[in-house]
C-alpha positions as CSV (number, residue, x, y, z in Angstrom):
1,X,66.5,224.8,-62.1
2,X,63.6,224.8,-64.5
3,X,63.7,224.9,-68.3
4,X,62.5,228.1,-69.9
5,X,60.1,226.1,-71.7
6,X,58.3,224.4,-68.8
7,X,58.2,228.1,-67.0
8,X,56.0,229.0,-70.1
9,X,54.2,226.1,-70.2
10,X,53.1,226.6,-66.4
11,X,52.1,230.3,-66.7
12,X,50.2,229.3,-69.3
13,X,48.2,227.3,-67.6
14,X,48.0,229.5,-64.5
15,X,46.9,231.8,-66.8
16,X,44.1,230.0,-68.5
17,X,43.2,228.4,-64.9
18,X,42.4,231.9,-63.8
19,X,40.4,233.3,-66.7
20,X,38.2,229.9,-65.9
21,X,38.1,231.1,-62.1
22,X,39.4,227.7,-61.2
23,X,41.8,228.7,-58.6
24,X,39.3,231.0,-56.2
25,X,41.1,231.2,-53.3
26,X,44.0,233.5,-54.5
27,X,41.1,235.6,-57.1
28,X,39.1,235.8,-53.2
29,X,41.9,237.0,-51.9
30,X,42.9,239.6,-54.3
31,X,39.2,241.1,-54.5
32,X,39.0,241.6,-51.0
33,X,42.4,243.8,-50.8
34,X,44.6,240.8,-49.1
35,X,42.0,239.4,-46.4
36,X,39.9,236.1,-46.5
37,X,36.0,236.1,-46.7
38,X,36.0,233.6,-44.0
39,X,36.8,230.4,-42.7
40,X,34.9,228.6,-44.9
41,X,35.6,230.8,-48.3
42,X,38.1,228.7,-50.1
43,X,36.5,225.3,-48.9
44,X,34.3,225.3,-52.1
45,X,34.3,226.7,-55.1
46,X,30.6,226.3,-56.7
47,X,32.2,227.1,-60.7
48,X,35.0,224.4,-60.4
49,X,31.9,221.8,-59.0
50,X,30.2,223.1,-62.1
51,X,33.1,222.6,-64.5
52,X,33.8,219.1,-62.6
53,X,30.4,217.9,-63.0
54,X,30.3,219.1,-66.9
55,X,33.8,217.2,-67.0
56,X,32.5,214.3,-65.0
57,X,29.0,213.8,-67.0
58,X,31.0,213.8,-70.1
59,X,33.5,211.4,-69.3
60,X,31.2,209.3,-67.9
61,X,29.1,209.2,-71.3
62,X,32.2,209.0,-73.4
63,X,33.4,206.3,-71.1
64,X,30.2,204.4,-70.7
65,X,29.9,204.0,-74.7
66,X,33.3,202.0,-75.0
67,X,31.1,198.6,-75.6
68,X,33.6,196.3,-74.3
69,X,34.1,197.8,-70.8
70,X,30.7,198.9,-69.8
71,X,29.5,200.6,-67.1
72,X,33.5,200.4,-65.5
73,X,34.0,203.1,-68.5
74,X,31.8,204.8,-66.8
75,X,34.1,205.2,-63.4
76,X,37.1,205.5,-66.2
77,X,35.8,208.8,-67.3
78,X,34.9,210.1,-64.0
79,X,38.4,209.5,-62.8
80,X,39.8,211.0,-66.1
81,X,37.9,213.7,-65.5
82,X,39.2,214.9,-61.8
83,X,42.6,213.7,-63.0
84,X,42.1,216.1,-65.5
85,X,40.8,218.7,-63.1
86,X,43.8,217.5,-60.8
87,X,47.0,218.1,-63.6
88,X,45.6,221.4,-64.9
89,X,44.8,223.1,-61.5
90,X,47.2,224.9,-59.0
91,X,44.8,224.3,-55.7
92,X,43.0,221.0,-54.3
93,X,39.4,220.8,-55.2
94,X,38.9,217.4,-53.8
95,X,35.5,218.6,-52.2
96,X,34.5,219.6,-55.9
97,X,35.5,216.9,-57.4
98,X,34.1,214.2,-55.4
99,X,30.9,216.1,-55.3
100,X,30.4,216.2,-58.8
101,X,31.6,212.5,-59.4
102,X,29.2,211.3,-56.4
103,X,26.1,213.1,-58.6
104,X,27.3,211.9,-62.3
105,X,27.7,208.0,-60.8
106,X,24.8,208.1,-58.8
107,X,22.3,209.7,-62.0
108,X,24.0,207.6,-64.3
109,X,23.2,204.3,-61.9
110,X,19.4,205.5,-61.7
111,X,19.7,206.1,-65.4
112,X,20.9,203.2,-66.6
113,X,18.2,201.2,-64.5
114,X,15.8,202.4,-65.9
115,X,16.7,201.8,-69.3
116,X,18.0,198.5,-69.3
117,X,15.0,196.6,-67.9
118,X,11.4,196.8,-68.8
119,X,10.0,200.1,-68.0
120,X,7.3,198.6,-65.0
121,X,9.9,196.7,-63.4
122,X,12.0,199.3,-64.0
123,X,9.7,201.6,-62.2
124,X,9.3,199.2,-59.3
125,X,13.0,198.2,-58.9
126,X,13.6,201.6,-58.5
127,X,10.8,202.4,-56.2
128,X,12.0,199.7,-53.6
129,X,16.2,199.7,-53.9
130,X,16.1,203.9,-55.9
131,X,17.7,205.2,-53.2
132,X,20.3,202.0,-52.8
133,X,21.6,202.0,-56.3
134,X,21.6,205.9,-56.3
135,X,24.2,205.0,-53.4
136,X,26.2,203.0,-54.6
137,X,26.7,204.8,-57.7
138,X,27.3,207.9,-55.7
139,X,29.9,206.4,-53.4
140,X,31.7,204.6,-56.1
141,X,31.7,207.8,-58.4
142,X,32.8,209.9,-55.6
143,X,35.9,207.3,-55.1
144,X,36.5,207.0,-58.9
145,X,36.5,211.8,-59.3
146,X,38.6,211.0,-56.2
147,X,41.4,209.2,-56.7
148,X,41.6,210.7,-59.9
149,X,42.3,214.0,-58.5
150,X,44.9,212.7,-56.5
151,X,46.7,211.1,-59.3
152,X,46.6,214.6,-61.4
153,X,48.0,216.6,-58.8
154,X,50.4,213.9,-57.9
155,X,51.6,214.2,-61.8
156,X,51.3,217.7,-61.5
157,X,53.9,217.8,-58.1
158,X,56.1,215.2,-59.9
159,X,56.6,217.6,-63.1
160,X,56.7,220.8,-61.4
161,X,59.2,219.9,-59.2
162,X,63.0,221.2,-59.0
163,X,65.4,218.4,-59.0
């Protein structure tokens, strides 16, 4: 049995979830009279990678100025922010997520090259190992928005749950 409370509580946020268009799969569904759009409709969801990358960029510059962690702080706040994503959202949106982690990492890498050497060997570093930072970056951010996802919704199961 749940607590009156935590009914609340969870419509609440279903509510506010859906008034952010978060959950597009079951707002598809509804527009279309009960049918799908296709296979491929509820696969992505180009305003939840929007809101993940806004969530993403700012976590990574919120966790990127904590001076005693560094750049990690930067991975912090991209996993923050898809755990974020992860608690607060009824569906998966691992493809939105990981998307948007993959572009804050990988821009923030590039970034953060070429402001912390001296600009021409900034400018060459980049123009011979660019595309291998960018990577890197990517790939780690995408892991970081990743697991963080999974974390949130794994909270999100755990406290849902009927015992």
């Amino acid at each position: 049995m749940q607590r009156s409370d935590q009914r609340e509580s969870e419509s609440s946020v279903d509510d506010i979830l859906a008034g952010l268009n978060l959950d597009d799969e079951e707002s598809a569904t509804t527009k279309r009279g009960g049918k799908s759009g296709g296979r491929l409709s509820g696969l992505f969801s180009p305003k939840t990678f929007l809101l993940a990358l806004v969530l993403s960029v700012v976590g990574g510059i919120i966790g990127g100025a904590v001076p005693v962690v560094g750049f990690l702080g930067t991975f912090l706040g991209i996993a923050a922010a898809g755990f974020l994503l992860g608690i607060l959202g009824s569906t998966r949106r691992y493809a939105e997520v990981g998307l948007a982690g993959a572009v804050a990492a990988g821009f923030a890498f590039l970034l953060s090259t070429l402001l912390s050497v001296f600009a021409p060997f900034a400018l060459q570093l980049l123009a011979e190992y660019g595309v291998a930072i960018a990577g890197v970056g990517s790939v780690t951010g995408a892991l970081a928005g990743l697991v963080g996802h999974y974390f949130g919704r794994d909270l999100r199961d755990g406290l849902t749950r009927e015992l």
